[in-house]
C-alpha positions in Angstrom: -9.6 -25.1 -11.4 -9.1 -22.7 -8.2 -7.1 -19.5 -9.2 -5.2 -19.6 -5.8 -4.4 -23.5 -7.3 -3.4 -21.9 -10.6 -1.2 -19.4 -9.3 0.7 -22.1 -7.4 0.6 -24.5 -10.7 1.7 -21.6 -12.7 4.8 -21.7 -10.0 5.5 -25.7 -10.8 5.8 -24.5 -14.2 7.9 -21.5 -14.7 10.5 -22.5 -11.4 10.7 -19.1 -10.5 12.9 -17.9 -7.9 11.5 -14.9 -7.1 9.0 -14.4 -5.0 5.0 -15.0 -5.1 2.3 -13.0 -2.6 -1.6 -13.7 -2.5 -2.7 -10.7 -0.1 -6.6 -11.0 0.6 -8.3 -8.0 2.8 -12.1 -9.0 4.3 -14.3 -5.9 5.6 -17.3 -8.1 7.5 -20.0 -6.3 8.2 -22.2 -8.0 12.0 -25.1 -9.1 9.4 -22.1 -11.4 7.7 -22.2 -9.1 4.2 -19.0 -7.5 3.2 -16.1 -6.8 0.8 -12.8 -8.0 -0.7 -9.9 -7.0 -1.8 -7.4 -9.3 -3.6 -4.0 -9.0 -4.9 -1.6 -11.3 -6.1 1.9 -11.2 -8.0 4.1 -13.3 -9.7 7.4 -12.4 -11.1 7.4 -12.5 -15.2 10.8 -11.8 -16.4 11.0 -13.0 -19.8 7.9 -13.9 -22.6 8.1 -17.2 -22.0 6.9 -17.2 -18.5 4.6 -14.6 -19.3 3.3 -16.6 -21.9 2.6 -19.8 -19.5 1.1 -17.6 -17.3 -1.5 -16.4 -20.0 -2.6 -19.9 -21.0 -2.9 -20.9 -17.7 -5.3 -17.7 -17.4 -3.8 -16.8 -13.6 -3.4 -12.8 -15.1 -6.7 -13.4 -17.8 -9.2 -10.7 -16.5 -12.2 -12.6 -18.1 -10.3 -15.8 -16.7 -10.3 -13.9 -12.9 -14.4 -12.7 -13.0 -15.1 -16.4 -14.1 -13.7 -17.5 -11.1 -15.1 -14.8 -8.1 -18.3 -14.5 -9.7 -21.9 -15.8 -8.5 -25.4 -14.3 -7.4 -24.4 -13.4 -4.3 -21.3 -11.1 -5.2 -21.0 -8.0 -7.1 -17.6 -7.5 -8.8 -16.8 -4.0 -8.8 -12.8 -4.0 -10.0 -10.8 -6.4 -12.1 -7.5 -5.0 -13.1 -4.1 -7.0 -14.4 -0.9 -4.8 -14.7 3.0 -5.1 -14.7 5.0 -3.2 -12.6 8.1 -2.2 -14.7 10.3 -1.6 -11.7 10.6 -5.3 -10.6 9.0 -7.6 -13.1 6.1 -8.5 -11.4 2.7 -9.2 -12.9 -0.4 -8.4 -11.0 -3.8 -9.5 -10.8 -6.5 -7.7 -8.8 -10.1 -8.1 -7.7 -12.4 -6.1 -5.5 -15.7 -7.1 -4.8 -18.9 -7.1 -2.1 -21.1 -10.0 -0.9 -24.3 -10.1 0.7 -23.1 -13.2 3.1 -19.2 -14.4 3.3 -20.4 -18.0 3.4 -22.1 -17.4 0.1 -19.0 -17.2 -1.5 -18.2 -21.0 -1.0 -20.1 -21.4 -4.1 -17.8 -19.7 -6.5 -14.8 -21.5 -8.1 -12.7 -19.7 -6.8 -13.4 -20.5 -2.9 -14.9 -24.1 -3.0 -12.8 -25.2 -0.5 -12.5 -22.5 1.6 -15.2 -23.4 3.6 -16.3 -20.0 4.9 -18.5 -19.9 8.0 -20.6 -17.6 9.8 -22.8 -18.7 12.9 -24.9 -16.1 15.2 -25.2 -17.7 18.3 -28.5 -17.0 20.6 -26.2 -13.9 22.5 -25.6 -12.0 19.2 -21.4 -13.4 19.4 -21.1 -14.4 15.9 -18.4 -17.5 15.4 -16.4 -16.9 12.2 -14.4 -19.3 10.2 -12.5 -20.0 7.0 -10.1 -22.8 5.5 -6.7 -22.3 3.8 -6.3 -25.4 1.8 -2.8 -27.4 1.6 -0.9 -26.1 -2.0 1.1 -28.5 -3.5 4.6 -27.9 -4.1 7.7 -29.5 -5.1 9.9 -29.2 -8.9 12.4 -28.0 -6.4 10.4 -25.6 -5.0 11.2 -23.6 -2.0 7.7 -23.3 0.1 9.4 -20.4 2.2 9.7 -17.9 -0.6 6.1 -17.6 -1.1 3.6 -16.5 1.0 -0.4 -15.8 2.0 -1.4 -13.4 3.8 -5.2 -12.7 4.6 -6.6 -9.4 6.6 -9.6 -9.5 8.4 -11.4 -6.1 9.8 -14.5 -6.6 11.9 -17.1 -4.1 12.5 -17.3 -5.4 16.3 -15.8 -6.7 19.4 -13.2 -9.4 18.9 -13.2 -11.7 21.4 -11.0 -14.3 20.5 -8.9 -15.3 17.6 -6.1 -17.3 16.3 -4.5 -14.6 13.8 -0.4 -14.0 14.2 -0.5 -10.4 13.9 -2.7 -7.4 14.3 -2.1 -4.1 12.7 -4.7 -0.8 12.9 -7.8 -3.6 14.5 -7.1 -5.6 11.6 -6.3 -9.6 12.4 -3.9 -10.8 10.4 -2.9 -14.3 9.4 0.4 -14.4 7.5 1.9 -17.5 6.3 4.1 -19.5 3.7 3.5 -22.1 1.9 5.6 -24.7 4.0 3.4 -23.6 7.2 0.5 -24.0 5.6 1.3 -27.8 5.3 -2.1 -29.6 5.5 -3.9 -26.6 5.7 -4.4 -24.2 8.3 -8.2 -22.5 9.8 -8.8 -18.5 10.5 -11.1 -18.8 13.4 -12.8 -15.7 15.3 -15.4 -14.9 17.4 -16.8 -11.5 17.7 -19.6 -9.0 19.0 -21.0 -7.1 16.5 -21.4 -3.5 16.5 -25.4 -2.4 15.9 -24.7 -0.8 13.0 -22.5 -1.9 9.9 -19.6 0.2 10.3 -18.9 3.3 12.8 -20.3 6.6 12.3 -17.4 9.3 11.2 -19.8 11.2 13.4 -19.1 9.2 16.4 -15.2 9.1 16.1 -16.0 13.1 15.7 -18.0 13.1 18.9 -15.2 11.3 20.8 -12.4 12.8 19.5 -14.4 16.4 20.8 -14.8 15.2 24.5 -11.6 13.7 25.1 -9.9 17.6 23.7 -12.5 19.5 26.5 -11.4 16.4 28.7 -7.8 17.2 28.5 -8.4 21.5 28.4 -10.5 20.7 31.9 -7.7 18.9 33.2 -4.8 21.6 32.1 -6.7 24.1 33.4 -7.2 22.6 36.6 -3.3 21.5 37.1 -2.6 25.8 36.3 -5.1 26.5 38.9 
């Protein structure tokens, strides 16, 4: 089973009425490699629910690689923890891929459909499917929430994300808007090389200062 499935089943059983986040951050790179960054809590508050939570294996390390891991990732971070200041427990995952529709063959994204298409102008057409979760046991889909961040190393030219933050799309939603499931779809220009060049932000950043002196001096004289 999915782990994104056995967080939400792990919700049916424990009726919890605090809150539950899946937060899922993409770096994609113009040749369609990349890497991930995934965090998701659940509140715990007593050894009984953390105790459903362990057989269902949503906060089981080994359970967590098992589901992320194929020949086309490498996972580089695994981490569980509990926050003592609010009860929650968290499961974490960082890892690269050499292609992000690759990963539609590990458990953990078989239905997410990820594609990646380079059309004959170099504008690559990117996609990925947030399936329907099932809720109900009194349930309230509003509380809980999915939020995935996307940062491109190229031109965006269109997207359907509902927020933006530092050139990072964003799509943010909760479980009752997800409904039958809802597409991240984006089309971009790659940059040449993977990711910008410290050098070049350096370079910039040097002009625009003898830019603006120029221009001071000027308005004095």
């Amino acid at each position: 089973m999915k782990i994104i499935s056995k967080i939400f089943l792990g919700i049916a059983f424990l009726l919890l009425s605090g809150c539950l986040d899946y937060v899922q951050q993409v770096t994609l790179y113009p040749d369609g490699s990349g890497k991930m960054h995934i965090d998701y809590w659940m509140k715990l508050p007593d050894e009984d629910s953390r105790n459903v939570a362990e057989k269902i294996g949503i906060f089981n390390p080994d359970s967590i690689r098992s589901e992320f891991s194929s020949n086309y990732s490498n996972i580089e971070n695994v981490e569980v923890y509990t926050d003592s200041t609010d009860s929650t427990t968290h499961g974490i995952v960082d890892f690269t891929f050499e292609r992000i529709d690759s990963l539609n063959k590990t458990k953990a994204f078989s239905d997410a459909n990820f594609s990646f298409r380079k059309g004959p102008s170099g504008i690559v057409e990117f996609g990925q499917f947030i399936p329907p979760l099932a809720t109900g046991f009194g349930i309230d889909a509003t509380k809980y929430r999915v939020v995935y961040k996307y940062k491109f190393s190229g031109s965006v030219i269109s997207n359907n994300a509902n927020g933006e933050e530092d050139n990072t799309l964003i799509w943010n939603y909760t479980l009752a808007e997800i409904g039958g499931g809802k597409n991240i779809s984006v089309t971009f220009r790659p940059y040449k090389l993977k990711e910008t060049p410290d050098w070049i932000y350096m370079l910039t950043g040097t002009v625009l200062a003898i830019v603006i002196f120029f221009l001071l001096r000027k308005k004095k004289d």
